[in-house]
C-alpha positions, 0 to 999 in steps of 0.5 A: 631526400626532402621527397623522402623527408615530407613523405615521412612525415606525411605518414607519421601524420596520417598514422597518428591522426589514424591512431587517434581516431580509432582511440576515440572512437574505442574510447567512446564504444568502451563508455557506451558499453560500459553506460549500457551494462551499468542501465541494465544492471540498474534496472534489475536492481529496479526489478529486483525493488518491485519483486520485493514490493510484490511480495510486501503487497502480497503479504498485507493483503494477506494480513488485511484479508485474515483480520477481515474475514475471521472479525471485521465482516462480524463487527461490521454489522454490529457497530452499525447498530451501535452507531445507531442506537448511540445517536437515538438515545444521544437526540433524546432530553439529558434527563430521558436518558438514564430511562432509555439506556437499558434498550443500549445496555441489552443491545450490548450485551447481544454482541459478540464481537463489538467488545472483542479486543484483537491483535494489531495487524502483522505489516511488512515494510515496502522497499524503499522508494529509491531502489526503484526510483528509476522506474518513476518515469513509467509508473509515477503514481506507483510510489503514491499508491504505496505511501497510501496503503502504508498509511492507512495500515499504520492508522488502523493498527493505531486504532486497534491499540486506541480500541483494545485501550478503550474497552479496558477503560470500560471494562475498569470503570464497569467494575465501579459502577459506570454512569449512563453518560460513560456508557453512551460516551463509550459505546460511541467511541468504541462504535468510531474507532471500529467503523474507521477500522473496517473502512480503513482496511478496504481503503488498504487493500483497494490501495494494495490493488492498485500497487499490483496493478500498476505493476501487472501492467508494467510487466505484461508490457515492458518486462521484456525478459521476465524478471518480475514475479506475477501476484495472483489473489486466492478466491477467497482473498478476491471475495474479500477485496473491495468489490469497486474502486474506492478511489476512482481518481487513483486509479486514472493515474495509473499507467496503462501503457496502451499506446505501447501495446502491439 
């Protein structure tokens, strides 16, 4: 009967212990599977973020390009010889000036696109920062290269509102009767405001490049399953992109992922 009674128990006991811990360990495989689910689901998300900010890189280039081909290759070279005709007469006497400013009045009137107000430029907002945050620890400078891009496109459509404000100053004061001094003063804003304009629209799209990039090399590596979209500029979009990296140090930040490469 005590034989009977301790071999009981000892049963109970191994069934118990057993039944626990095969719970554990159910409980434990339960929470893997579920952490796993959860990381995959929060990288698509992730994925989901970057095809977005293709799309966005994308879509400011296009923008970029269009304003760059159709006035700023024109202005270009015309506010190059603005800048240059301004600073000669600026170096002469003050009582010189009113003689030689005819030879800036005619080059004026030779232009054809440095008095051409134009629109601002049509900008996409990027996703925001946190919707692919969890990919940070891959691409770290990706954010940065965004921030950038997005920076210098909000500065030049600020300048071409500063700009169109400018030649419709000139334009009213003109009308009155404008003193030598106010054409120079004009011809040399006009002249800062445009050049900022064409150098800040290369800067962007050099910026916007290095966003594809950093993402074409994230992909061509660790987009195992082929979520993410592939950006590939037209011809005459890549003729109008920077032909050299601008920013040489940003583009050493961005991640290669070599040492992954088979």
């Amino acid at each position: 009967m005590s034989t009977d009674f301790w071999l009981g128990v000892t049963q109970t006991a191994i069934g118990s212990g057993l039944g626990f811990a095969l719970g554990i360990g159910a409980f434990h495989y339960q929470q893997k599977r579920q952490s796993a689910k959860k990381e995959a689901s929060d990288r698509q998300a992730a994925h989901d973020a970057l095809n977005r900010l293709i799309n966005t890189a994308g879509a400011n280039i296009e923008a970029l390009v269009i304003s760059k081909l159709q006035i700023l290759n024109y202005l270009k070279p015309e506010v190059e010889n603005m800048k240059a005709a301004v600073e000669e007469i600026r170096i002469m006497p003050v009582e010189e000036r009113q003689e030689n400013i005819s030879d800036l009045i005619n080059l004026s009137g030779s232009n054809r696109h440095f008095y051409l107000s134009f629109q601002r430029n049509s900008v996409m907002m990027p996703p925001e920062y946190s919707e692919y945050s969890l990919l940070s620890k891959d691409m770290p400078a990706l954010s940065m290269f965004v921030h950038r891009a997005m920076a210098m496109m909000q500065d030049i459509n600020e300048r071409i509102m500063s700009r169109n404000g400018l030649m419709a100053e000139f334009a009213r004061e003109n009308g009155m009767g404008v003193t030598a001094e106010r054409i120079i003063y004009f011809s040399s804003m006009l002249s800062g405001e445009s050049e900022a304009i064409c150098k800040n629209t290369d800067f962007a799209l050099n910026f916007w490049r290095l966003v594809l990039d950093q993402i074409g090399a994230y992909r061509a590596v660790k987009d195992v399953g082929g979520h993410l979209l592939k950006f590939e500029l037209t011809p005459k979009a890549d003729e109008a992109m920077p032909q050299k990296e601008l920013f040489p140090p940003m583009r050493e930040q961005l991640t290669t992922f070599t040492d992954l490469e088979s």
